[in-house]
Each structure stands twice: as C-alpha cells, then as structure tokens.
ZAFIDO-128661 format. One line per 4 residues: number of its first residue (from 0); for each residue z, x, y of N, C-alpha, C. Coordinates in nm, 2 decimals, always signed. Each point is the difference from the previous one (the first is absolute). Layout:
<nodes>
NUM> Z/X/Y/Z/X/Y/Z/X/Y; ...
</nodes>
This chain:
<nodes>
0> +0.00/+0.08/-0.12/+0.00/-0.08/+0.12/+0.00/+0.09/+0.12; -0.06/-0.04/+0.10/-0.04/+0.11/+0.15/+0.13/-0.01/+0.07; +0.04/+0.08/+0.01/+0.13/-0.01/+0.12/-0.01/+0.00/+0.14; +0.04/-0.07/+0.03/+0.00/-0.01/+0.18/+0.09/+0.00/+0.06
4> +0.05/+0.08/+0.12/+0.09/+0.08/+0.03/-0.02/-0.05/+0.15; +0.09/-0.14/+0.06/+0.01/-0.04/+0.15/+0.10/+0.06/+0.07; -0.06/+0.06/+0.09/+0.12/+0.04/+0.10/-0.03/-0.09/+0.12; +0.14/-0.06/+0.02/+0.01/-0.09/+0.11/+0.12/-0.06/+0.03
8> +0.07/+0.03/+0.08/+0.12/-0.04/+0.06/+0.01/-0.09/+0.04; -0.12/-0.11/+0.03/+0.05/-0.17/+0.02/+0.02/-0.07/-0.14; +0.08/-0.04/-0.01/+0.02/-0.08/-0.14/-0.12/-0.10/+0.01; -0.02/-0.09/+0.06/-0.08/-0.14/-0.01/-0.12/+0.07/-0.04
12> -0.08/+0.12/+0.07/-0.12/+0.06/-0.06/-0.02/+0.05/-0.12; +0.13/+0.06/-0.01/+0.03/+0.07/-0.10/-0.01/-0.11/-0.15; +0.07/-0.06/+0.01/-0.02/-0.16/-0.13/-0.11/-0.04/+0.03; -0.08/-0.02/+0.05/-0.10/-0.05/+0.02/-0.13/+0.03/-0.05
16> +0.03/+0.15/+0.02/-0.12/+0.08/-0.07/+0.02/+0.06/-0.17; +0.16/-0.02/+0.02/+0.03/+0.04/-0.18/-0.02/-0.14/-0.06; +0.01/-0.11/+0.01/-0.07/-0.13/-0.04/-0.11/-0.02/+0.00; -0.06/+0.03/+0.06/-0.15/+0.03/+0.02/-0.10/+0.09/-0.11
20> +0.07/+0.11/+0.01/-0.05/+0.10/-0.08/+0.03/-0.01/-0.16; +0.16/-0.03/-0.01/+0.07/-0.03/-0.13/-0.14/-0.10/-0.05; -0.01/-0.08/+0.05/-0.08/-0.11/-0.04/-0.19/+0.05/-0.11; -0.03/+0.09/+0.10/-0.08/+0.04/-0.06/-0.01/+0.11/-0.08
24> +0.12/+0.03/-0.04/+0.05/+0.07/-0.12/+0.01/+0.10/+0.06; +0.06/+0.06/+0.07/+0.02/+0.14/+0.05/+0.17/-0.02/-0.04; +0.05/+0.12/-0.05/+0.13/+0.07/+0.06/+0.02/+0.03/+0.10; +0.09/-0.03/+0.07/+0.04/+0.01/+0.11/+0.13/+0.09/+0.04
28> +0.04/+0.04/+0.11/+0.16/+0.04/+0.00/-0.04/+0.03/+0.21; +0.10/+0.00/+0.02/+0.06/-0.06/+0.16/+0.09/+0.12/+0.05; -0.02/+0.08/+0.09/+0.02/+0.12/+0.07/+0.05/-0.05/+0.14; +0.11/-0.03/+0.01/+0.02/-0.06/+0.21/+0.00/+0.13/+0.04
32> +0.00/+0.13/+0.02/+0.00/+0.07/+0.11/-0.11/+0.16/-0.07; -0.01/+0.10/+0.10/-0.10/+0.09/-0.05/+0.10/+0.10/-0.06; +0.10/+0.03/+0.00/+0.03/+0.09/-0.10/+0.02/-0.06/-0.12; +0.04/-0.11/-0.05/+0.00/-0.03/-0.12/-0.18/-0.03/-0.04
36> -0.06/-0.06/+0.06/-0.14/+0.01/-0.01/-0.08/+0.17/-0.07; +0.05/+0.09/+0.09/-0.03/+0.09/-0.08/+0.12/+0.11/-0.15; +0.04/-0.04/+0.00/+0.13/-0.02/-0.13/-0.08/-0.09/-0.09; -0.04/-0.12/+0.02/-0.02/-0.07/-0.14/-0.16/+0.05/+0.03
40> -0.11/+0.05/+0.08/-0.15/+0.06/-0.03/+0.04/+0.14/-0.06; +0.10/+0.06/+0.00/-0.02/+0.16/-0.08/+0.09/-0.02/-0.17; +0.09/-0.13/-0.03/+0.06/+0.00/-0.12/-0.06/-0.13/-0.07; +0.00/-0.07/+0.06/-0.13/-0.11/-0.07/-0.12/-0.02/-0.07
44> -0.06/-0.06/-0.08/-0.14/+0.02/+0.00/-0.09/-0.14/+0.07; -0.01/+0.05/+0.13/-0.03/-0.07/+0.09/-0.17/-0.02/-0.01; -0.07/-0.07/+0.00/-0.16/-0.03/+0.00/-0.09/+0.01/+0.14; +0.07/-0.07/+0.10/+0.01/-0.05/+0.12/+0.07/-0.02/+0.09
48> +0.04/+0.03/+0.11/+0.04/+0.00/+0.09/+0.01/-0.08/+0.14; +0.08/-0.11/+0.06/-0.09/-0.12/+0.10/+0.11/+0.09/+0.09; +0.01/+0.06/+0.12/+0.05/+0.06/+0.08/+0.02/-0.08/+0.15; +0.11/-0.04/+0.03/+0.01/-0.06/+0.16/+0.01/+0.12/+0.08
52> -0.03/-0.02/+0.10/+0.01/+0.13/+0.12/+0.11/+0.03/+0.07; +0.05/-0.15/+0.00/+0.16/+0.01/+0.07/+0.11/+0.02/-0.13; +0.04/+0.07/+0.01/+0.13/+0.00/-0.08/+0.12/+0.05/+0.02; +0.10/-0.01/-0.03/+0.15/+0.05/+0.02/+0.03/+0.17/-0.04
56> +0.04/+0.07/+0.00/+0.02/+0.17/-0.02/-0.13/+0.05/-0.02; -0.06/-0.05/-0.04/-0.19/+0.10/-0.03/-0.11/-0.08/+0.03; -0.03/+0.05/+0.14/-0.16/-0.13/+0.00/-0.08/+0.03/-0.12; -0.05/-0.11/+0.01/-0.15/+0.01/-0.11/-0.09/+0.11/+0.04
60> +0.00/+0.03/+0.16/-0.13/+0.14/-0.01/+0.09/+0.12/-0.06; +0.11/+0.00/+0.03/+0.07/+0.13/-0.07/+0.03/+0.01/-0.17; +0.02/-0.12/-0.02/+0.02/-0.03/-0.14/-0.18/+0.04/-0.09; -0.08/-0.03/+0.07/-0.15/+0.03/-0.03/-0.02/+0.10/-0.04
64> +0.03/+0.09/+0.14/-0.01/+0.14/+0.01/+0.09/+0.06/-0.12; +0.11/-0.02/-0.01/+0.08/+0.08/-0.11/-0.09/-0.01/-0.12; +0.00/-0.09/-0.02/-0.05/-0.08/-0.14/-0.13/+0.09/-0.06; -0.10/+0.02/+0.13/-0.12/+0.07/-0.01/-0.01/+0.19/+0.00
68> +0.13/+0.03/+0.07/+0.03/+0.11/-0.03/+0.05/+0.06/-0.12; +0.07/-0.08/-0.08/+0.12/-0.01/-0.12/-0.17/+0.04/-0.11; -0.11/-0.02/+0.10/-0.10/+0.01/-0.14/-0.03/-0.18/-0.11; +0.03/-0.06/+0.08/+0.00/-0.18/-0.06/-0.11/-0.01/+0.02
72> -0.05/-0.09/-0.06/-0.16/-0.09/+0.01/-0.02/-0.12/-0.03; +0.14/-0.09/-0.02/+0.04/-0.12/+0.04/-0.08/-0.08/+0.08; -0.12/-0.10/-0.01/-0.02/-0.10/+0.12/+0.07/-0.02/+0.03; -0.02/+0.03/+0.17/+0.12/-0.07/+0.10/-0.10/-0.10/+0.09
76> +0.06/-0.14/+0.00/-0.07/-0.09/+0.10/+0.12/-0.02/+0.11; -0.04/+0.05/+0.14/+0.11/-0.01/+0.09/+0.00/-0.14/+0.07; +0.15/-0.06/+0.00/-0.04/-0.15/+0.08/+0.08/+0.01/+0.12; -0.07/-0.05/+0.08/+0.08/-0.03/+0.15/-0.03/-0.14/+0.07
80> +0.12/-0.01/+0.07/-0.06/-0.09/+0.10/-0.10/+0.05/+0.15; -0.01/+0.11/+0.03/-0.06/+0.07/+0.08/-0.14/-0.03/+0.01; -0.08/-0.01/+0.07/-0.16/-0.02/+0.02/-0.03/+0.09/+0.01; +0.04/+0.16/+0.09/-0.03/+0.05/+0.09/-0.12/+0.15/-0.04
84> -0.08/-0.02/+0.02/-0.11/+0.17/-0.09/+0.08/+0.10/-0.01; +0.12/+0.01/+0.09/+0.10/+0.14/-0.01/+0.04/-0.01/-0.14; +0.07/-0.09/+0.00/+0.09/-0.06/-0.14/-0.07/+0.04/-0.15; -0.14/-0.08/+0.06/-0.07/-0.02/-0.09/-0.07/+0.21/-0.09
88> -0.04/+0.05/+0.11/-0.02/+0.12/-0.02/+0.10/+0.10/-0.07; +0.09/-0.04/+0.06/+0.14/+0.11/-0.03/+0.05/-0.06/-0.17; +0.00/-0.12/-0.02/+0.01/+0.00/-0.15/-0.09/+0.01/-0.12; -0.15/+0.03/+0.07/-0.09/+0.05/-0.13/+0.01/+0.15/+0.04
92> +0.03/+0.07/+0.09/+0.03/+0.11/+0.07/+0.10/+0.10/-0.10; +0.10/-0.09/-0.03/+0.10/+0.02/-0.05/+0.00/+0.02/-0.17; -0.08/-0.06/-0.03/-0.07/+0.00/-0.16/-0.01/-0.14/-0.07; +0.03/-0.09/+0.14/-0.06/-0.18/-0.12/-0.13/+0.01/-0.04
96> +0.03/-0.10/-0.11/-0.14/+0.00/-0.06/-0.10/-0.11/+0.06; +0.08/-0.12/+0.05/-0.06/-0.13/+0.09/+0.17/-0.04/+0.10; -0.08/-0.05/+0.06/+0.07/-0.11/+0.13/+0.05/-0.12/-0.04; +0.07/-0.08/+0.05/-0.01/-0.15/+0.01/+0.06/-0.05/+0.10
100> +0.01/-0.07/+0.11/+0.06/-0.05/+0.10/+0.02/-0.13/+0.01; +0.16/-0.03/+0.04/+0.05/-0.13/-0.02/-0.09/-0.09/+0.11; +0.04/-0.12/-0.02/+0.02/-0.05/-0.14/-0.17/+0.01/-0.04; +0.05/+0.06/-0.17/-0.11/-0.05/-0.08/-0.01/-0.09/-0.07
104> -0.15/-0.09/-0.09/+0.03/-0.08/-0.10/+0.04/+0.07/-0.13; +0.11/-0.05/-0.08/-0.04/+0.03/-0.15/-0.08/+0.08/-0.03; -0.12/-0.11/+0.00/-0.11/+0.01/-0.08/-0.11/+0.18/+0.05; +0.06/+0.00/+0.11/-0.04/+0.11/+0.03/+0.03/+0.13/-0.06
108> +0.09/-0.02/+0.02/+0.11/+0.13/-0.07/-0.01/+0.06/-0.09; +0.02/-0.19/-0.12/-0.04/+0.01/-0.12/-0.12/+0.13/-0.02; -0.12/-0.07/+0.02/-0.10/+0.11/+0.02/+0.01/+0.13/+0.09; +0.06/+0.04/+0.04/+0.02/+0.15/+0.02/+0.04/+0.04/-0.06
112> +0.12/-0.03/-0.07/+0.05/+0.02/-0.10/-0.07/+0.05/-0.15; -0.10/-0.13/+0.02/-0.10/+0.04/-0.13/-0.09/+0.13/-0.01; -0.08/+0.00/+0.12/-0.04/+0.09/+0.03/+0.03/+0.16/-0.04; +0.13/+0.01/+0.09/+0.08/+0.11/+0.03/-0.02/+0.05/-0.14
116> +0.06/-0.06/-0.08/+0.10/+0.02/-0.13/-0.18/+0.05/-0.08; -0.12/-0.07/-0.03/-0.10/+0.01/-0.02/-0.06/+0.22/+0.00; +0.03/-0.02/+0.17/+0.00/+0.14/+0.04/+0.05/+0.05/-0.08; +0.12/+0.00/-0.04/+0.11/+0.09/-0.10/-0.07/+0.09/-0.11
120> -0.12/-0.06/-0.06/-0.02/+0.04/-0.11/-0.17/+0.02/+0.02; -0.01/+0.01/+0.12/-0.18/+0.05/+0.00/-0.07/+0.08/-0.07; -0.05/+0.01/-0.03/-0.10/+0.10/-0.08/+0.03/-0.03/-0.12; +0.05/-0.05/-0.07/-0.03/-0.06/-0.14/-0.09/-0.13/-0.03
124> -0.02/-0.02/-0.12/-0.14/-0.11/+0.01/+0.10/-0.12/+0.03; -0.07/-0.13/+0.00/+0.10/-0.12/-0.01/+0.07/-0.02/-0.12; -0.07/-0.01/-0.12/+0.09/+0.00/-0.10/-0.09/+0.12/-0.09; +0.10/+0.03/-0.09/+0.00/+0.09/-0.11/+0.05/-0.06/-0.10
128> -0.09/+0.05/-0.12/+0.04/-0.03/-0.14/-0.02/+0.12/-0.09; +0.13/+0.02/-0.07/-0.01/+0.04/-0.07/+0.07/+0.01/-0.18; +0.01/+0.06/-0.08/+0.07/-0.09/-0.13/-0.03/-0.20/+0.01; +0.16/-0.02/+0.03/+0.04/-0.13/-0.01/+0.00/+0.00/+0.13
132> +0.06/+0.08/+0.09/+0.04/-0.04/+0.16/-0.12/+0.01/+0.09; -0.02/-0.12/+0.10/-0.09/-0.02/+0.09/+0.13/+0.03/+0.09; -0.07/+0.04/+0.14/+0.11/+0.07/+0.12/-0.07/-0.12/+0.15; +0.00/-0.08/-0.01/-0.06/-0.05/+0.16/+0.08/+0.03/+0.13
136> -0.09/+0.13/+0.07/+0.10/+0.04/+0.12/+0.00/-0.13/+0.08; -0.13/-0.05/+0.03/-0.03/-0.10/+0.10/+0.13/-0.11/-0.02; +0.07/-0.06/-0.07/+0.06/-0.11/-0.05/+0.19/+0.09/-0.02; +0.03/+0.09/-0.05/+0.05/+0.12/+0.01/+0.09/-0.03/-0.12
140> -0.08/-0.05/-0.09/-0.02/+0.00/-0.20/+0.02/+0.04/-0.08; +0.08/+0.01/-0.13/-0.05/+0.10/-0.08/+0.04/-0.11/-0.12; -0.11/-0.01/-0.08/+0.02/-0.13/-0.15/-0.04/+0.12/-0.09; +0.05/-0.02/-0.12/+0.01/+0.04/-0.10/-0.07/-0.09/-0.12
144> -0.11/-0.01/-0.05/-0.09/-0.09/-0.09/+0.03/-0.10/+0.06; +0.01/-0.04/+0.18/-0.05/-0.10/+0.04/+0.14/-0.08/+0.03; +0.16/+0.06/-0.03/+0.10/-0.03/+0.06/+0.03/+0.07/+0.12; +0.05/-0.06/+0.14/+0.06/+0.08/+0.07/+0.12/+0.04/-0.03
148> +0.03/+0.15/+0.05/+0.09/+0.08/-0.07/+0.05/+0.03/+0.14; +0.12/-0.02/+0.02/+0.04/+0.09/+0.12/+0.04/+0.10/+0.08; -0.08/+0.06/+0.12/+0.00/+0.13/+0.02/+0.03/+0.00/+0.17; +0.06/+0.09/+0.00/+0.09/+0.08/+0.19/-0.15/+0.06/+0.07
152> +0.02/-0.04/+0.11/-0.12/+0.03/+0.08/-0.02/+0.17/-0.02; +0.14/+0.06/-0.06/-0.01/+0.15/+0.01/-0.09/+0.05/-0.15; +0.03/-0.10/-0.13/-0.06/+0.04/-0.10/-0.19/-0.01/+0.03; +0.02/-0.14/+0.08/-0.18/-0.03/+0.03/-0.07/+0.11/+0.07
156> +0.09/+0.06/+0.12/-0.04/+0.13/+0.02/-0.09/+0.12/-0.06; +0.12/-0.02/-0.08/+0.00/+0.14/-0.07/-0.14/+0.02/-0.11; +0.02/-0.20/-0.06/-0.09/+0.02/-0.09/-0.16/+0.01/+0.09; +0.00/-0.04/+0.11/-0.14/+0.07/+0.08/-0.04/+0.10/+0.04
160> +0.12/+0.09/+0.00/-0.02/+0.12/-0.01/-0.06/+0.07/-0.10; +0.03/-0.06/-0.10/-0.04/+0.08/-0.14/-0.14/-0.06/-0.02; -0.02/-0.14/+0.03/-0.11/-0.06/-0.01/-0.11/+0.10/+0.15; +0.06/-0.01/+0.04/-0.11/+0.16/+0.15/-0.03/+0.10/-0.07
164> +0.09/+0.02/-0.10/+0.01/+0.15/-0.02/-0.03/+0.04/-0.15; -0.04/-0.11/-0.06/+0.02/+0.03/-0.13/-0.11/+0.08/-0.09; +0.03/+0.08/-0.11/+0.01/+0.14/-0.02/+0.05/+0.11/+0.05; +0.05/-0.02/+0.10/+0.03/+0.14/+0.06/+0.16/+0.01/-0.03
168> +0.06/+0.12/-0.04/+0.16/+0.04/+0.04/+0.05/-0.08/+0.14; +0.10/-0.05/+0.00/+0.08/-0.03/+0.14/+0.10/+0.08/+0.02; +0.03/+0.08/+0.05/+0.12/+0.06/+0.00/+0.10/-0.11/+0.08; +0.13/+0.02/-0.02/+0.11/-0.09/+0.08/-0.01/+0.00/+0.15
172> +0.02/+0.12/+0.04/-0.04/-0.03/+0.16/-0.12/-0.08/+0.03; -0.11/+0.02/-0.08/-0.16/-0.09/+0.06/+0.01/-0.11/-0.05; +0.12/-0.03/-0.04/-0.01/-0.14/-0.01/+0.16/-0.10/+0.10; +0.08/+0.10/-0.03/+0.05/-0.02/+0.17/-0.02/-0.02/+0.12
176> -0.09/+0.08/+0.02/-0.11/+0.00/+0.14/-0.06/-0.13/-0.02; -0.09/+0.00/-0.13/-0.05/-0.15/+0.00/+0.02/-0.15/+0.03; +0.13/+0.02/-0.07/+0.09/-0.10/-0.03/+0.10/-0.09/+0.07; +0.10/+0.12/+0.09/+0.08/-0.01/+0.06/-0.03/+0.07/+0.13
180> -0.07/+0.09/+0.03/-0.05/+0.06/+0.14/+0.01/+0.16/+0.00; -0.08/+0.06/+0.06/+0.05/+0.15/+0.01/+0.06/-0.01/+0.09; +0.10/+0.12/-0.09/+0.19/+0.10/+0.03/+0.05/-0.19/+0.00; +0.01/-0.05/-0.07/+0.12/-0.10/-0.02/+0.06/+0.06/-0.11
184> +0.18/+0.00/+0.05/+0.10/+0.04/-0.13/+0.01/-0.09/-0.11; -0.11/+0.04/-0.11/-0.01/-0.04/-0.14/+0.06/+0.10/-0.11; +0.08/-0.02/-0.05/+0.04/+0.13/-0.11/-0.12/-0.06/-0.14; +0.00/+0.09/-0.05/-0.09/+0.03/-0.12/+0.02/-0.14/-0.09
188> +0.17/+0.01/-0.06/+0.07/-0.09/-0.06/-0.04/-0.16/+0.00; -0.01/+0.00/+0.18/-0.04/-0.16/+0.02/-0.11/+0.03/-0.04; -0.13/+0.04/+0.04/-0.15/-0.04/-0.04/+0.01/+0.04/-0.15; +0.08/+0.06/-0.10/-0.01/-0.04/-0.10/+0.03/-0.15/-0.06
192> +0.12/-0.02/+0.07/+0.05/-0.09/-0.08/-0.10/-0.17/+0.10; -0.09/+0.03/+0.05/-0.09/-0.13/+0.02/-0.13/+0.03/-0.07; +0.00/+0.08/-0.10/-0.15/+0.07/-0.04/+0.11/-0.09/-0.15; +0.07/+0.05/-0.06/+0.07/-0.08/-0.09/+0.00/-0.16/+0.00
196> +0.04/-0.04/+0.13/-0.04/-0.14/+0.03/-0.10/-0.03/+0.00; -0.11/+0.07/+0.04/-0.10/-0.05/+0.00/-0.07/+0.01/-0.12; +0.04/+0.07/-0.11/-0.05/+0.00/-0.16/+0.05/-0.10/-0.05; +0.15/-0.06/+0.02/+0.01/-0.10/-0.07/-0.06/-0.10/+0.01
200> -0.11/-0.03/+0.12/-0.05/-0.13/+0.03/-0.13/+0.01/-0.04; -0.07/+0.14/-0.02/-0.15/+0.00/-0.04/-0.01/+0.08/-0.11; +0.09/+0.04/-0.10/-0.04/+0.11/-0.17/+0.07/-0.11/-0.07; -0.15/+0.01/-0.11/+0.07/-0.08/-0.09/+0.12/+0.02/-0.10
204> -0.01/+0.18/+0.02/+0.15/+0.09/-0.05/+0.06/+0.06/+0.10; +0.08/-0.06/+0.10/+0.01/+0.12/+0.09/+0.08/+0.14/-0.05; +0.05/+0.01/-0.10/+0.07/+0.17/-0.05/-0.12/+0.04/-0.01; -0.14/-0.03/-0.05/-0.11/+0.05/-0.01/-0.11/-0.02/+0.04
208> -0.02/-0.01/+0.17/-0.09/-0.04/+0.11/-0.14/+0.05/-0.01; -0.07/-0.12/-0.01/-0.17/+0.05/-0.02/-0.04/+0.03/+0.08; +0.04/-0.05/+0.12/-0.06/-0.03/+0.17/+0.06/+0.11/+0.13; +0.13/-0.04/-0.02/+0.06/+0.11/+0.11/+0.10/+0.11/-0.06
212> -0.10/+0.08/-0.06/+0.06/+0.15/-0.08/+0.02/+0.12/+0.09; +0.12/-0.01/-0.04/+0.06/+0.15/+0.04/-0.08/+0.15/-0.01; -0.01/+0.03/+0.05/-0.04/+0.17/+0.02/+0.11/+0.13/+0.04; +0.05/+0.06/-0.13/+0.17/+0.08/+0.06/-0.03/+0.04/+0.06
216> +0.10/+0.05/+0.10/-0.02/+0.08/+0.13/-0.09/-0.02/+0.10; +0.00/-0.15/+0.01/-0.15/+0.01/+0.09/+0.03/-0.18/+0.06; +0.01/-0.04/-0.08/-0.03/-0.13/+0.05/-0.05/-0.10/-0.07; -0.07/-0.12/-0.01/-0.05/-0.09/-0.07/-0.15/-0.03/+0.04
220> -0.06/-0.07/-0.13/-0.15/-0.02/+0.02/-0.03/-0.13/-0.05; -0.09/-0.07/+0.04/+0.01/-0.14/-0.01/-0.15/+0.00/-0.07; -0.02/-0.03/-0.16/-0.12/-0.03/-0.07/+0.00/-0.19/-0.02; -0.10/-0.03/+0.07/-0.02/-0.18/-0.04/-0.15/-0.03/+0.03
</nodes>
C-alpha cells in the first residue's frame, strides 16, 4: 500500500485530506509540524510527501531542503495557501516535485498524486512479466498467476530497478542511489533485508531465487 506522509498543522485540512486519500487506498500518517515531518520522512517508509509551507518549528521550505540534502528522493508536493510566484519558485527551488495552492479540489490532487508517484519508477516498461509474476508500474501491481500480492512502494522500486537493469551485477550502493537517492543513509543490511522481501513476493523458492540472485561480494542480478 503507498504511503502518504501529510504535513499540516490545521487539523480540519489535515482530516480531510487523510479521508480523502485513506479512501482511495492510500496509507496515510499525519505530521503537525516540520520537525516531526522530517523524523517520520528519514525513519519511515514514506512513498509521498504533501508538504504545507506554513508550519510550526520547521517550514516546509526548510524541511524540503533538509530532506533533499539528507540525499531523499521522496516526492514532495508542496501546499500553500500562498498564490504568490515567489512562493511558488522558492518551493520547486527547494527540491518539490509539484505545487498545489489552496484551496484545491480533491480531484486535483488526487491526480498529482498519480502522476507524481508514476514518475517514481520511469524507465521501466509498464508492466513486466516474468515466471508467474506480472509487475504493472502504471497501476503500482504486482499479481502472482494473476493474484494481487502485496507490495511497499519501496519493493516496487526496487523491482524496477532490476527490471532497468536486468543482467547486469547491481552493486548495493547502485541500487541505493537508485532506490532511495544518492548519499541517502542506507546501511547494506536494510537493502538487504528488502531484496529478501522482495523475493518472498516474486521466487517461487525464495531460499533458492531464480530472478534476483546474489552475486558474493558484489551485489545482486536480476535474470526474468
């Protein structure tokens, strides 16, 4: 399920948009101020990011900024009530990925949202098949002989990565970089242990992986 990560210090907006979103199947979780905002984007596994500009101990442009420095690659959609081209500059300036300015509809959003998230995984085809598992980035999928099976926007990632790259060695950092952003603090351990997750959802053995095999000392290779 996609996680979505609202930072926003008015409550009424705040329920509003996690009803909203909850609805169409998103995970959700609710951030009132920018330091906690960035506390749950570096310990979470966050998909998405809806960012207000005003906020209490860390604006949203500084909370941006950290976030983009830290080496993140988190969509961030920044929201304001602000109209103003300054505003507007200074938060794609800052490393958002889109805008949105109050009030918006829903329905708007919704679709940025779609969008955004779409981005995430460019360069892979729309869907991939391979064995039993078909991978639809466009839809953000993954069925097993035609069950959906479910997967973290981080394993869908990853499996695009391999699907970009496949035959070749990955080493852990090139797929860090990929994955999670270059110089983001990833230890080895975690991208192991989502390469494990992600075998259990696509090997028909995962102790004995046909698809995403290990290479010692090196990294992993993805044959499908």
């Amino acid at each position: 399920m996609t996680h979505i990560l609202i930072v926003e210090d008015d409550p009424s907006i705040a329920l509003a948009l996690e009803d909203d979103l909850t609805l169409e199947g998103y995970q959700v979780s609710i951030a009132r101020d920018g330091q906690d905002a960035v506390v749950r984007a570096r310990e979470q596994d966050i998909d998405l990011i809806l960012l207000d500009l005003m906020l209490p101990k860390k604006g949203g442009i500084e909370v941006c900024r950290e976030l983009r420095r830290a080496g993140m690659r988190t969509p961030i959609i920044m929201l304001t009530a602000k109209a103003h081209e300054a505003e507007k500059v200074m938060g794609l300036d800052s490393g958002a990925d889109d805008y949105v300015t109050k009030p918006f509809s829903p329905a708007e959003l919704r679709a940025r949202i779609k969008s955004l998230l779409r981005r995430t995984v460019s360069g892979a085809p729309a869907t991939y098949r391979f064995g039993d598992v078909e991978a639809d980035f466009e839809r953000f999928e993954l069925r097993r002989s035609g069950t959906v099976v479910h997967v973290t926007r981080i394993e869908l990632k990853l499996l695009a990565a391999f699907v970009r790259h496949r035959g070749r060695v990955l080493s852990r950092a090139f797929l860090r970089d990929e994955v999670w952003g270059r110089n983001a603090f990833m230890t080895d351990r975690v991208i192991d242990t989502h390469v494990v997750n992600l075998r259990r959802k696509i090997e028909v053995d995962p102790a004995d992986p046909q698809h995403v095999v290990s290479v010692r000392g090196v990294g992993y290779r993805f044959d499908g």
